[in-house]
N, C-alpha and C positions, 0 to 999 in steps of 0.2 A: 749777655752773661746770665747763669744758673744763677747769681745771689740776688736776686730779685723774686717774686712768687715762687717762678718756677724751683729756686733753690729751696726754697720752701716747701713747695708741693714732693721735691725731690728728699727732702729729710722726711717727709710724714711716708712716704714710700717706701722708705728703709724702715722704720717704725713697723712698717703693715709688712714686711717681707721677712723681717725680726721675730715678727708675735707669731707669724706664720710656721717660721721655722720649729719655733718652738713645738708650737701643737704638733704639728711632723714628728718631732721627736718623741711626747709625747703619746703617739698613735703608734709608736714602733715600738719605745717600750711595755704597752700592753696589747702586745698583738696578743698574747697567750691568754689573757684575763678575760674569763669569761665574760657577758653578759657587756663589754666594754665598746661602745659605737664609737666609730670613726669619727673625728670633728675637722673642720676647716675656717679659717677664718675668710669671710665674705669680704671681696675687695668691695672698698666704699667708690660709688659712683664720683664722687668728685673729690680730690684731696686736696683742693683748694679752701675745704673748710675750714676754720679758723682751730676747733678743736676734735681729732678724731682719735678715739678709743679706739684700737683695735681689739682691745679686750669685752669690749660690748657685740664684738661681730663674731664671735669664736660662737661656731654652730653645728649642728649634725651634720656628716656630707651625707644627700640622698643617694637613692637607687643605686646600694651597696648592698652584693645579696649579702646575705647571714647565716653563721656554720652553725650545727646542731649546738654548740655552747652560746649564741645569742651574740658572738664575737662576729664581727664585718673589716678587720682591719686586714685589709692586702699588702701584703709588704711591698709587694711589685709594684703596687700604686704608690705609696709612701715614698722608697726609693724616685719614684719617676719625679713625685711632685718637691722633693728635696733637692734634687740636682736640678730642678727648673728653677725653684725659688733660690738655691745657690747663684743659677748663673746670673738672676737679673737682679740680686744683690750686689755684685763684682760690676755689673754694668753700671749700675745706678750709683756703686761706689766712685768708679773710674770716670764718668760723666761728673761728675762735685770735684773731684783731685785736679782734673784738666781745669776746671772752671778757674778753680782757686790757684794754681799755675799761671793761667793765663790774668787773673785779676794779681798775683804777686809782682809777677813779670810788669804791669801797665804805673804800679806801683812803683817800682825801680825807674823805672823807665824817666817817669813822672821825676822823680827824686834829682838824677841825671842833666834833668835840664835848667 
């Protein structure tokens, strides 16, 4: 079952795909703002860690060219990386829903006998 580490690793995941979103959103609404760099937040190598900040990972994305106003924000990329981080949000969501289905279910179950 997911309620063990792994359900844990699985909420700090939602956390880093949340913070994520955000910055996306904010990179969309200043695409027009001058002098405004694109940011991303850096997945952490292991989310088994006891405490992770995603707010401490939120950084520059590199090797993003730059228009004559000092702006790098591609919408085309934004869009791209917003429906990726959507979809493995829904995933990540849908993998915790089943888990805790299946641990209600084992619960009744239990109750039953």
């Amino acid at each position: 079952m997911f309620l063990d580490q792994t359900g844990l690793e699985l909420g700090r995941y939602l956390s880093y795909l949340s913070q994520r979103q955000e910055v996306i959103a904010s990179n969309i609404a200043n695409a027009d703002t001058p002098g405004y760099l694109t940011r991303d937040v850096e997945m952490p190598a292991d989310f088994s860690e006891a405490l992770f900040d995603a707010g401490e990972a939120v950084v520059d994305a590199p090797g993003l060219p730059t228009r004559n106003d000092g702006n790098n924000v591609s919408l085309d990329r934004e869009a791209r990386l917003l429906t990726d981080t959507t979809m493995k949000f829904n995933l990540a969501t849908q993998l915790i829903r089943t888990d805790l289905k299946n641990l209600r279910s084992a619960i009744e179950e239990g109750r039953s006998s």
